[in-house]
VEXRO-929023 format. One record per atom (N, C-alpha, C): residue in three letters; x, y, z. Coordinates in pm, whole numbers, plus 50000, padded with zeros to 5 digits. Each point is the difference from the previous one (the first is absolute). Layout:
% residues N
ALAXYZ ...
This chain:
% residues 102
UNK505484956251388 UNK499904992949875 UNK499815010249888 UNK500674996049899 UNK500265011349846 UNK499794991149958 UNK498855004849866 UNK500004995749875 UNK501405002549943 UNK500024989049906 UNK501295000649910 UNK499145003949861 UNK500595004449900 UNK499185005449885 UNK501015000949883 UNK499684992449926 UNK500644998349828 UNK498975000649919 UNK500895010449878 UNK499225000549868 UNK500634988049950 UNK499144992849942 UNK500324985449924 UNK500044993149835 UNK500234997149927 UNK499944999249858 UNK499374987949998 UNK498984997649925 UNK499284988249918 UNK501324986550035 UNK501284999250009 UNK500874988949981 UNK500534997850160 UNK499865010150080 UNK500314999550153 UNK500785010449979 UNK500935004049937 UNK501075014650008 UNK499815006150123 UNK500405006250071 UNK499895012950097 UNK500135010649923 UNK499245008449938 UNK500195008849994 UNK500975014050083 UNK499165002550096 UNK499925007950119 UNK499694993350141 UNK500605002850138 UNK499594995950144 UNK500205014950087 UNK499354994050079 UNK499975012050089 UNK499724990050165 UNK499915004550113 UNK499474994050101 UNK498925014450051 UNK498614999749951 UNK499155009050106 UNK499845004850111 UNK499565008850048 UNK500415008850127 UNK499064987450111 UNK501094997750101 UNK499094989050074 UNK498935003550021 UNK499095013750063 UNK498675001950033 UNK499004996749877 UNK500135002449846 UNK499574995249923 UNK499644983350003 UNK498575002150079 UNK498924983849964 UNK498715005050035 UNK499394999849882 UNK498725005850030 UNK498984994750047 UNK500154984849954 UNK498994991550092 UNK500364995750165 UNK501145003050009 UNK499934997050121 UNK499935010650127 UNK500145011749890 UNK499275014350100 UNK498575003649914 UNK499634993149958 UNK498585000249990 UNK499365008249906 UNK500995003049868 UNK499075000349860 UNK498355001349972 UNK499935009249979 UNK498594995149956 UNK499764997849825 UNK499794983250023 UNK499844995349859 UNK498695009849908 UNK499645004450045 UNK499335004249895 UNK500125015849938 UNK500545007150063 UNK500635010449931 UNK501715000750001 UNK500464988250040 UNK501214995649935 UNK500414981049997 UNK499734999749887 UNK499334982049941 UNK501884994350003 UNK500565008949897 UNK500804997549983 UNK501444997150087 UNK500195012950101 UNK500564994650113 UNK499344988950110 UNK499135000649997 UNK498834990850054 UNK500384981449954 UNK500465003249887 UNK501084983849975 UNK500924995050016 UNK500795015650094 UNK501244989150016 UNK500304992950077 UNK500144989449971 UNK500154988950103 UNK501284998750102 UNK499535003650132 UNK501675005250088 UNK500434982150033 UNK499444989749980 UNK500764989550033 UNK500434993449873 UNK499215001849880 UNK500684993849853 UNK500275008749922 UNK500434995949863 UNK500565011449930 UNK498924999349905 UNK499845011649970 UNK498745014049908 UNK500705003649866 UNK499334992449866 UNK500675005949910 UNK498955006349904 UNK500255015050012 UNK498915005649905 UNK500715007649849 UNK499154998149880 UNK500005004749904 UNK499955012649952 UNK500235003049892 UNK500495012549971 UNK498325008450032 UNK498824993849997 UNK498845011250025 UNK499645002050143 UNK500914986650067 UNK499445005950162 UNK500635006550032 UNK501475001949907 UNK501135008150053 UNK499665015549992 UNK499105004549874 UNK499635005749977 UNK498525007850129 UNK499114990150021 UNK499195000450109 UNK501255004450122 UNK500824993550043 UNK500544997950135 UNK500815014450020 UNK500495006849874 UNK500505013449949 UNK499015010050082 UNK499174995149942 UNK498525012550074 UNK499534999250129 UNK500694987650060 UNK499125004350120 UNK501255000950072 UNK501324997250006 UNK501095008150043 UNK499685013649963 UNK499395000549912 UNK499875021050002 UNK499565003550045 UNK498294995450028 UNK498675003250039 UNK500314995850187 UNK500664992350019 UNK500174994150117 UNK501135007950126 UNK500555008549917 UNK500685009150125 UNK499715001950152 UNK498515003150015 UNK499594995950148 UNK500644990450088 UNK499054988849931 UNK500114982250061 UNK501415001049979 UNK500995000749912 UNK501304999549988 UNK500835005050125 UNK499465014250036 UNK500815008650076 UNK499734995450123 UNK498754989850065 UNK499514999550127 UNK500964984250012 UNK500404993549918 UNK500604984349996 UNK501885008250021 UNK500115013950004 UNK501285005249999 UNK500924995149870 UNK499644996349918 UNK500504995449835 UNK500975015149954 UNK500954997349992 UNK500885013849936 UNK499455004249874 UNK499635011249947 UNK499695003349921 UNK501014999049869 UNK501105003650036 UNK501154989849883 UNK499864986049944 UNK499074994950087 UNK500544984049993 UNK498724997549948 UNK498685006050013 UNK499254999449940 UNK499855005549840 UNK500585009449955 UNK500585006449883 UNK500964988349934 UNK500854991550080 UNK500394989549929 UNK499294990649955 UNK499274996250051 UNK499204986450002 UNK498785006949863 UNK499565011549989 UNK499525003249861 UNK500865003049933 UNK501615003449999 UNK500354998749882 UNK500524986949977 UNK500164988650088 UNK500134986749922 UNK498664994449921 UNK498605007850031 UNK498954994249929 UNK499875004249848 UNK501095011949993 UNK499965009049864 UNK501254989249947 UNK500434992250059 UNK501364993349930 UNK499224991549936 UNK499094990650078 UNK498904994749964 UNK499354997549893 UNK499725016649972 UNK499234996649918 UNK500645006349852 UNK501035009250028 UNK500715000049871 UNK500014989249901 UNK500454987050034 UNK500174990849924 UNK499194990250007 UNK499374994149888 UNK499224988550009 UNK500874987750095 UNK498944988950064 UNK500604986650034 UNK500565004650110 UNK499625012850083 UNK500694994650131 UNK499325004650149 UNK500634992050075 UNK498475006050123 UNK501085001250105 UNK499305002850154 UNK500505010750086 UNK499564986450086 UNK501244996150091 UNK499584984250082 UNK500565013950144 UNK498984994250071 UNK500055001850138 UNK500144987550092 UNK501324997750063 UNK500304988050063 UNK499715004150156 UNK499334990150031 UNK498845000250112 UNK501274990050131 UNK499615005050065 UNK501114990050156 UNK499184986349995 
């Protein structure tokens, strides 16, 4: 199971899609919400739509998170994507980063 992942506009637009590296789910390899809150929300059975400041939060702990990243086998490319769709994010007002959950 892959997250599916669109940058989204205030009106529904697609911005941007991507499909995430399948090993990418942090709650279901076991996140720890509290030094990462933000991956810690995404919901792997519904879809997760966060705003331009969690995008911002969720930026940092894809950075800070390289470890936990590297032990879930997450490509380091694909993780480099998924923060630069949060920088798409947040370039422009009115739009958020939906993570579609299985």
């Amino acid at each position: 199971m892959a997250f599916g992942v669109r940058v989204v506009e205030e009106n529904g637009t697609v911005v941007e899609k991507i499909v995430a590296d399948h090993n990418f789910n942090p709650v279901l390899r076991g996140v720890d919400g509290g030094k990462y809150p933000t991956m810690a929300s995404l919901d792997p059975y519904r879809d997760t739509y966060l705003n331009h400041l969690q995008c911002k939060s969720l930026a940092g702990e894809l950075r800070d998170g390289a470890q936990f990243l590297d032990e879930m086998e997450v490509r380091q490319d694909a993780t480099l994507e998924l923060i630069r769709l949060c920088e798409v994010v947040q370039a422009k007002p009115h739009r958020r980063l939906l993570f579609i959950g299985d």
